[in-house]
Wavefront OBJ file of the C-alpha trace (Angstrom):
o trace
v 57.956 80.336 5.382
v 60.090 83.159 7.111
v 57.081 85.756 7.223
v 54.620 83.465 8.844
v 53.211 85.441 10.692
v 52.649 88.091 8.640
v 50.782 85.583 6.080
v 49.693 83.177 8.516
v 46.382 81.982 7.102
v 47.614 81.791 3.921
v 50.938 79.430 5.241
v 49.019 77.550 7.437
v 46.408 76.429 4.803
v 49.831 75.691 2.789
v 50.856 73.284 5.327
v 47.437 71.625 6.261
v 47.401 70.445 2.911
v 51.022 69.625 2.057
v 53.208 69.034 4.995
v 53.276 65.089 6.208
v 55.426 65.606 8.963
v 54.917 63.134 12.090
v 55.145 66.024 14.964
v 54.876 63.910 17.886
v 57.964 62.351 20.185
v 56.436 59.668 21.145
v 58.345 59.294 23.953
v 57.769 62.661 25.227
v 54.002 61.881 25.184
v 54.765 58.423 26.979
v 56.817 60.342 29.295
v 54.020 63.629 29.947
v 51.503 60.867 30.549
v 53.665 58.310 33.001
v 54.013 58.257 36.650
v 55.413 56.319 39.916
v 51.793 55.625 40.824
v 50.108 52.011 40.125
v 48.567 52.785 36.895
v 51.717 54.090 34.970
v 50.683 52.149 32.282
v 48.368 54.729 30.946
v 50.222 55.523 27.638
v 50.348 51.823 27.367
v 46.463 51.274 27.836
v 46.151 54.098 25.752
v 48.047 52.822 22.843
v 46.381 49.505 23.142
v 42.883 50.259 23.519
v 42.489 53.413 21.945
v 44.521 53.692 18.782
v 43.755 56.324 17.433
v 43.503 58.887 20.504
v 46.424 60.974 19.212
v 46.884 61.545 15.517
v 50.920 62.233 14.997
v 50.330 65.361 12.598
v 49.567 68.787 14.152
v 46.946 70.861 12.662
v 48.481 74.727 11.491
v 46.592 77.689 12.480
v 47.301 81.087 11.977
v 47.546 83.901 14.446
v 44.955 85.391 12.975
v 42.653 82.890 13.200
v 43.852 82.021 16.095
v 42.822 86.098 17.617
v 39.663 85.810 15.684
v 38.177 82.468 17.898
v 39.694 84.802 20.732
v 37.751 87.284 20.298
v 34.150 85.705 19.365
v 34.563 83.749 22.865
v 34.959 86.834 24.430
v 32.291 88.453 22.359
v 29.974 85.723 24.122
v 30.925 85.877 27.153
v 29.578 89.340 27.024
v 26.820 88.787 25.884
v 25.943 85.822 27.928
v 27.003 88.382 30.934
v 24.052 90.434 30.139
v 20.655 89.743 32.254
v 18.324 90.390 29.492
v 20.139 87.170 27.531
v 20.027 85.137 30.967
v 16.563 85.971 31.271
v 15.475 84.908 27.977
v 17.669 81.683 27.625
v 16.652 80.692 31.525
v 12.540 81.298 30.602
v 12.152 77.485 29.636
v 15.401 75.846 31.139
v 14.900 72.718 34.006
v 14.490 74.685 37.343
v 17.273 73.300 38.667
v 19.445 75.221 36.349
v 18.181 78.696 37.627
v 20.926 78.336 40.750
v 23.584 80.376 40.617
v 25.962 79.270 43.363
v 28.925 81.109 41.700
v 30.791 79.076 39.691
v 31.657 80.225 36.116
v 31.929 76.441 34.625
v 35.228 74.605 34.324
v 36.175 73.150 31.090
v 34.087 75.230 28.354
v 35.045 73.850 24.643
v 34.053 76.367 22.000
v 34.250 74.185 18.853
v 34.872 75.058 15.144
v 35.528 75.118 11.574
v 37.640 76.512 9.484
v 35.602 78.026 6.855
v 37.219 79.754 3.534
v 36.411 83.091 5.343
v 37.872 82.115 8.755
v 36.822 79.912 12.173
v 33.155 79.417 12.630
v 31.783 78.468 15.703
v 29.899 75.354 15.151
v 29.047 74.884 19.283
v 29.846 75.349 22.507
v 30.015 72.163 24.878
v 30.015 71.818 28.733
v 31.407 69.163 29.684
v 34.599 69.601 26.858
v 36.931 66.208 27.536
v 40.368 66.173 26.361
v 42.045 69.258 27.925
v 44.423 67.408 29.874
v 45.503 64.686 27.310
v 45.706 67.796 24.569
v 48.073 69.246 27.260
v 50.288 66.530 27.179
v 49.958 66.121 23.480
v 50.797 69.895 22.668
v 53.866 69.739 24.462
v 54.956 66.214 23.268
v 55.616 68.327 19.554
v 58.365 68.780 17.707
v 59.193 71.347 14.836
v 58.906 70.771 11.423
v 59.496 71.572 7.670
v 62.773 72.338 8.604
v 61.413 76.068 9.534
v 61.351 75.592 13.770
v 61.223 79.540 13.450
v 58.122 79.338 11.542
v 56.101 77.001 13.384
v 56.206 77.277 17.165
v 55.350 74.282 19.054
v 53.261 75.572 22.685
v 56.021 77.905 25.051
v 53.711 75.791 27.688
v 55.402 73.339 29.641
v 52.983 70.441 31.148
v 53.168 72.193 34.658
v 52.337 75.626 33.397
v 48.968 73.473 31.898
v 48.540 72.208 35.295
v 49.330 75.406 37.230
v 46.219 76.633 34.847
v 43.908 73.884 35.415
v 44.072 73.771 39.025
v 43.824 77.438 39.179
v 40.342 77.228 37.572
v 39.022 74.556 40.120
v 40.189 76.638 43.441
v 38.589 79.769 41.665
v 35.033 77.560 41.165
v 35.716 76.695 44.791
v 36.246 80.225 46.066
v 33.490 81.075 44.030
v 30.910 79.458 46.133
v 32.975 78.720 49.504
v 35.633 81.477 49.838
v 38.549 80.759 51.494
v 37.984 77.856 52.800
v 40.554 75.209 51.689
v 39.353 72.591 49.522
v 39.962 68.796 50.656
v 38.107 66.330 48.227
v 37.012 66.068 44.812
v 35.074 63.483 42.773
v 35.634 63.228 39.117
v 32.162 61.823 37.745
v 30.858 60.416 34.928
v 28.637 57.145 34.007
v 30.760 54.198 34.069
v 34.321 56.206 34.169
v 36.184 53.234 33.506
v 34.354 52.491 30.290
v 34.368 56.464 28.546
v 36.420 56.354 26.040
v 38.043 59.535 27.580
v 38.533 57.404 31.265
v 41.729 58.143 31.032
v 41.867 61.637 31.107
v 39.947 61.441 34.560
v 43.220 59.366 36.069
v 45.362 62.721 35.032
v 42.325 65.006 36.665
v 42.862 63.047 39.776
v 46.850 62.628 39.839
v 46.757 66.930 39.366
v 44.347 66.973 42.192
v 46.749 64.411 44.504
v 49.746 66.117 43.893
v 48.428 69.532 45.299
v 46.889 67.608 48.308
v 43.459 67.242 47.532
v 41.665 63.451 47.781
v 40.131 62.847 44.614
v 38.237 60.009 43.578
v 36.847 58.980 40.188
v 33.204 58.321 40.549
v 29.570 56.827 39.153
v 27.287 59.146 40.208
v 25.737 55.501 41.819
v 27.934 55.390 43.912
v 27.277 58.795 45.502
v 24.871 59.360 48.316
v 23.504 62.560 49.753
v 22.050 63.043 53.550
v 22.452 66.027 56.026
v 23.869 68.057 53.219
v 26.672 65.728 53.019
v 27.620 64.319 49.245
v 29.284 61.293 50.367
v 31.388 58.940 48.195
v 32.483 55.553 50.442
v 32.288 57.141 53.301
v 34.568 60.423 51.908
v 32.366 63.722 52.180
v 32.976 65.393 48.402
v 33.208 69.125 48.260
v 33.446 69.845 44.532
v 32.582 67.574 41.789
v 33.851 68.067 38.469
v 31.011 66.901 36.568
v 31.236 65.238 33.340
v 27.716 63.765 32.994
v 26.075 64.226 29.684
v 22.412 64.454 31.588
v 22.904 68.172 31.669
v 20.297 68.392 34.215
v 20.800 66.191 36.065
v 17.282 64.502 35.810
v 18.066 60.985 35.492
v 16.937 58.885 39.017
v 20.727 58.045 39.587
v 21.538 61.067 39.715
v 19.409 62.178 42.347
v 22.442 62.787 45.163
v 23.668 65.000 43.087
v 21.169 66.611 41.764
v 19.954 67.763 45.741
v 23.231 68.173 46.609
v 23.561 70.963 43.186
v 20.045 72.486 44.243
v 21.141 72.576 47.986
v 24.443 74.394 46.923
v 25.746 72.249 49.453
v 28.745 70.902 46.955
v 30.217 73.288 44.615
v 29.159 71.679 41.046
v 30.999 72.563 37.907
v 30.302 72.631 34.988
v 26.590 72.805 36.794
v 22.998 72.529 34.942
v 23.403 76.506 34.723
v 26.183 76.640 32.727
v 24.974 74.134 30.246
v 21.728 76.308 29.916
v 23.865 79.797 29.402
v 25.897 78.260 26.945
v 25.988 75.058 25.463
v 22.062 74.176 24.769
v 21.898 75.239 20.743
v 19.128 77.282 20.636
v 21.557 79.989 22.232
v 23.032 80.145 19.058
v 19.881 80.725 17.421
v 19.687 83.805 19.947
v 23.517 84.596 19.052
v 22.765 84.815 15.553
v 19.660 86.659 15.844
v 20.612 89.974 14.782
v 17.099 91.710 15.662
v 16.740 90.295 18.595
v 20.356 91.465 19.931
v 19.788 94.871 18.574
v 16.441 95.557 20.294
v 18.597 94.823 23.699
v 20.827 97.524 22.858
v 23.811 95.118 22.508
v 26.822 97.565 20.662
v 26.413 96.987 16.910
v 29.979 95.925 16.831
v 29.722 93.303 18.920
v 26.726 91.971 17.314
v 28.852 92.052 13.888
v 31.845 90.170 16.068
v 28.660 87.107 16.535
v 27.434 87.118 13.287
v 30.437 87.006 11.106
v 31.878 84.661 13.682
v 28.730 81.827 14.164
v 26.608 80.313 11.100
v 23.074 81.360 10.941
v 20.761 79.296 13.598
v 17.290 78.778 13.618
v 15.281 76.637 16.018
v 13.165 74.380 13.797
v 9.636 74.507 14.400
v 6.413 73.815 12.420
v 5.947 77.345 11.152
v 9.526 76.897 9.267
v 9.460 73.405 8.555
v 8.975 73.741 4.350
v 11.374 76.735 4.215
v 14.276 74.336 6.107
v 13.530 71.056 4.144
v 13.888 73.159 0.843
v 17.364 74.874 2.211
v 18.631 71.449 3.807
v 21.486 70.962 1.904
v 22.688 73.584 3.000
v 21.562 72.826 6.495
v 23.092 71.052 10.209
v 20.564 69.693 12.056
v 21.561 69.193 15.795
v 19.189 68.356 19.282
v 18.974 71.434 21.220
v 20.180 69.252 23.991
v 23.028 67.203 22.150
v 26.535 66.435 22.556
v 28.973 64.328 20.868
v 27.879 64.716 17.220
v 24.731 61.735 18.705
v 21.751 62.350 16.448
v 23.106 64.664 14.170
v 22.257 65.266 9.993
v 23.534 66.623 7.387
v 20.525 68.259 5.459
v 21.808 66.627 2.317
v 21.215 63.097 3.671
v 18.146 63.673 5.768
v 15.172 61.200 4.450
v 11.447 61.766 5.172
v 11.601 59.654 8.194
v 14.398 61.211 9.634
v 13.078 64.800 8.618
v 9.416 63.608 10.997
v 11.334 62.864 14.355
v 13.773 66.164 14.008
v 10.207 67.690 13.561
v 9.000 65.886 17.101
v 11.865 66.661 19.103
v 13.647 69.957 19.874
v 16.229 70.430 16.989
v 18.231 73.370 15.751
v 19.091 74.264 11.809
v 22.723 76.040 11.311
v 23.912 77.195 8.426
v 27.067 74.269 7.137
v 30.381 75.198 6.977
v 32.345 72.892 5.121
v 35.533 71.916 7.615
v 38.713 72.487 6.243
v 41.017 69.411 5.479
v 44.263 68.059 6.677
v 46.624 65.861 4.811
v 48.545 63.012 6.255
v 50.451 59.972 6.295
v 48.556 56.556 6.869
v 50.480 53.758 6.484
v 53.077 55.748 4.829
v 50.612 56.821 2.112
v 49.538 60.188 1.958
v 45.640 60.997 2.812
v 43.492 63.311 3.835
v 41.024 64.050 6.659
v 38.833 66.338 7.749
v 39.422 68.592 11.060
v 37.797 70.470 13.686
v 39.577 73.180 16.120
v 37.969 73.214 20.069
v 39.307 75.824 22.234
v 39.131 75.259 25.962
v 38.318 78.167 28.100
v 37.748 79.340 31.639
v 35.880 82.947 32.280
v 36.386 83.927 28.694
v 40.566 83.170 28.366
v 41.386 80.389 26.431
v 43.609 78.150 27.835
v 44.368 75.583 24.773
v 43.813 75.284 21.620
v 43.857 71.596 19.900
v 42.303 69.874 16.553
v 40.459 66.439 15.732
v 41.271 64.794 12.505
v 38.590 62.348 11.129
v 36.483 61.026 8.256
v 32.745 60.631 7.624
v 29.971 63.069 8.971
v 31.532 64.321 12.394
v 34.439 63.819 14.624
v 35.282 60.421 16.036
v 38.049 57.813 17.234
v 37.983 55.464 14.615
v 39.789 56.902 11.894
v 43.495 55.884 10.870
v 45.697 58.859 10.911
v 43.364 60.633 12.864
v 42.384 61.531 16.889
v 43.604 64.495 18.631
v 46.211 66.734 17.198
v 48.185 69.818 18.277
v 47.501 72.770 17.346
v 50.749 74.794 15.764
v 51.308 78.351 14.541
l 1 2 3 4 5 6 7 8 9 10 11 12 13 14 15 16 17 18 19 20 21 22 23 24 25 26 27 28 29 30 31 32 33 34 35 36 37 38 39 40 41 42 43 44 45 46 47 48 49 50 51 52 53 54 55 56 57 58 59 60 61 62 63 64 65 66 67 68 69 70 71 72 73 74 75 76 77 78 79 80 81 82 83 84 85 86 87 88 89 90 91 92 93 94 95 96 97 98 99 100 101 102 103 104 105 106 107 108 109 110 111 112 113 114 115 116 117 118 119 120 121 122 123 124 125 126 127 128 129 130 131 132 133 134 135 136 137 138 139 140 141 142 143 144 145 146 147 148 149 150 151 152 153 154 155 156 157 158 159 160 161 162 163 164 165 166 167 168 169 170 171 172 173 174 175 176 177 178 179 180 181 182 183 184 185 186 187 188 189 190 191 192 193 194 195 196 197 198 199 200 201 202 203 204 205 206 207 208 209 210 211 212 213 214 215 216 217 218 219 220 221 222 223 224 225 226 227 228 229 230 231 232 233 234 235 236 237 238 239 240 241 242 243 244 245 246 247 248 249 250 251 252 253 254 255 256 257 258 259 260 261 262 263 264 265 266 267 268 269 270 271 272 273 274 275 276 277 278 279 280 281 282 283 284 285 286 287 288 289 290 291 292 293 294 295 296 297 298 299 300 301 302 303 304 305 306 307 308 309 310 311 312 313 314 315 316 317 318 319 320 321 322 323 324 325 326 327 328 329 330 331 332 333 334 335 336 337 338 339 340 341 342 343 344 345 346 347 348 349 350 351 352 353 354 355 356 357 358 359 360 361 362 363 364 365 366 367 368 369 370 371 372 373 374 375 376 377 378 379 380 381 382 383 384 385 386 387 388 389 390 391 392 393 394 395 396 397 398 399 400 401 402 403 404 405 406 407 408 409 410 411 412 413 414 415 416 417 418 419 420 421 422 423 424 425
């Protein structure tokens, strides 16, 4: 394993499917995710309400690969740069997402597979949970295969992560306010309490503390908006980092924020804008669209960058309908408007009924990639499970790469074995 990298993909595929080595010091995780405050329990809760949160195998990818997901993210953020894409993506977008206060969008996860020709960019998400408990995860990792040469564990120490994080909420903030200091943040999301990711938002909110700002952890119920004031018990809120999965915030409980986002009176991130740039799926049918991206004089490279690097999409309409139901096994289908794998289909096990409501709503058709595989140990019995990689990235940089190990049709929490894993190589 000596020359890995120099025949990283190759190694790491090696690995993925025959090293059962339990990377994670559990007490280095319990340790990254402790503190003197009231609820330093978490690993505790964790462990005994979420089991399988953290998978103990890491995930090996290459360098290559690695540089490859590197450089389609910043292929899109070029594109997505360019006015003639903003134009076209913003023509039938909620109104509310046509302010631009600024902000870039904390938290971006680019998601993909690893196909047998490389990473392939299956979405790109908004409101991307897990950063911060990846963080701790990644540098809760020890080598292994007896090759600590070989396999690098992150150089990233948990305050570097946080150094990181922080430093993309005060940019948001100087984004929209300048250099005014920032005083109070609300983390917010339906029920926080009850997400299965809740307890990331304590570890938002602990960063937040320790570099004096309030923060509170919010229902957007609980937020009212008068004066241009967003108020949370009686606390004006300057930033929210939002983590709602109404991406436009059209839902009657959300109204505070929603005036207080078209007011530009709190600085919103990731806003309604940012989920219309990016993460609504017909983009990638307008990322894949070769023509299209030609005819605005986009450099033929970079156009060769998006389509080796993202599956064919199409939005499905009427006019395509018979050519899509005789490809769908080879066929996603995903709501243009989607998020956490909800109302998703394989095209192989798509019935008639199913096939009429994609066919009423607004749905997408991408091309499948297969994901690659991972073994491990469950119960001390070797298995294997599928994975995803997610890369989290601010203004086009990623800032950490980590994996999701699962069975069935997409990701989950449920599987043995399986949850969030590190990313090594």
């Amino acid at each position: 394993m000596a020359g890995f990298e120099q025949s990283g993909k190759d190694i790491a595929d090696a690995l993925n499917r025959n090293c059962f080595c339990l990377t994670v010091n559990r007490q280095a995780l319990r340790h990254q995710l402790l503190s003197a405050e009231p609820d330093a329990d978490l690993y505790e809760q964790i462990e005994t309400t979420r089991p399988h949160l953290f998978s103990d195998t890491a995930v090996f990818v290459s360098p290559e690969h690695q540089q490859q997901m590197r450089r389609l993210i910043r292929a899109i953020e070029e594109v997505v740069a360019l006015p003639r894409y903003q134009q076209h993506v913003l023509a039938e977008a909620p109104a509310l997402s046509q302010r631009d206060h600024g902000p870039l969008g904390a938290c971006m996860g680019y998601d993909f597979h690893l196909g047998p020709d490389g990473p392939r960019l299956i979405e790109i998400n908004t409101n991307a949970g897990g950063a911060w408990l990846n963080a701790a995860l990644s540098v809760a990792q020890i080598a292994c295969c007896g090759q600590p040469t070989a396999i690098r564990p992150t150089a990233l120490s948990q305050a570097d992560f946080e150094q990181q994080f922080l430093a993309m909420f005060l940019n948001e903030w100087r984004l929209q306010r300048g250099d005014s200091a920032l005083k109070t943040v609300a983390i917010v999301d339906s029920d926080p309490s009850d997400q299965y990711l809740g307890p990331e938002f304590i570890l938002v909110a602990r960063m937040f503390e320790r570099h004096g700002i309030r923060a509170v952890i919010a229902d957007p119920r609980a937020l009212n908006y008068a004066d241009g004031v967003l108020v949370h018990d009686q606390t004006p809120i300057e930033l929210v980092y939002n983590r709602l999965t109404d991406f436009a915030l059209a839902n009657p409980e959300h109204a505070a924020l929603r005036d207080a986002c078209q007011d530009g009176t709190v600085v919103m991130t990731p806003a309604p804008r940012h989920h219309a740039l990016y993460a609504d799926k017909r983009n990638l049918a307008v990322l894949t669209d070769e023509a299209l991206l030609r005819g605005w004089g986009i450099d033929q490279s970079l156009i060769d960058t998006l389509i080796e690097g993202i599956p064919r999409t199409v939005v499905v309409t009427e006019g395509n309908a018979d050519q899509l139901w005789s490809h769908r096994r080879q066929l996603f289908f995903k709501p243009a408007a989607g998020y956490g794998s909800k109302a998703t289909y394989r095209g192989d096990k798509l019935t008639r009924r199913v096939w009429g409501e994609i066919l009423a709503a607004d749905y997408v058709a991408q091309q499948r990639v297969v994901p690659s595989e991972r073994g491990v140990l469950v119960d001390g019995q070797p298995s294997t499970l599928k994975l995803d990689l997610r890369s989290y990235v601010y203004a086009g940089q990623v800032q950490l790469f980590a994996a999701r190990l699962y069975q069935g049709q997409t990701t989950n929490f449920r599987t043995p074995g399986g949850g969030f894993a590190a990313v090594l190589g």
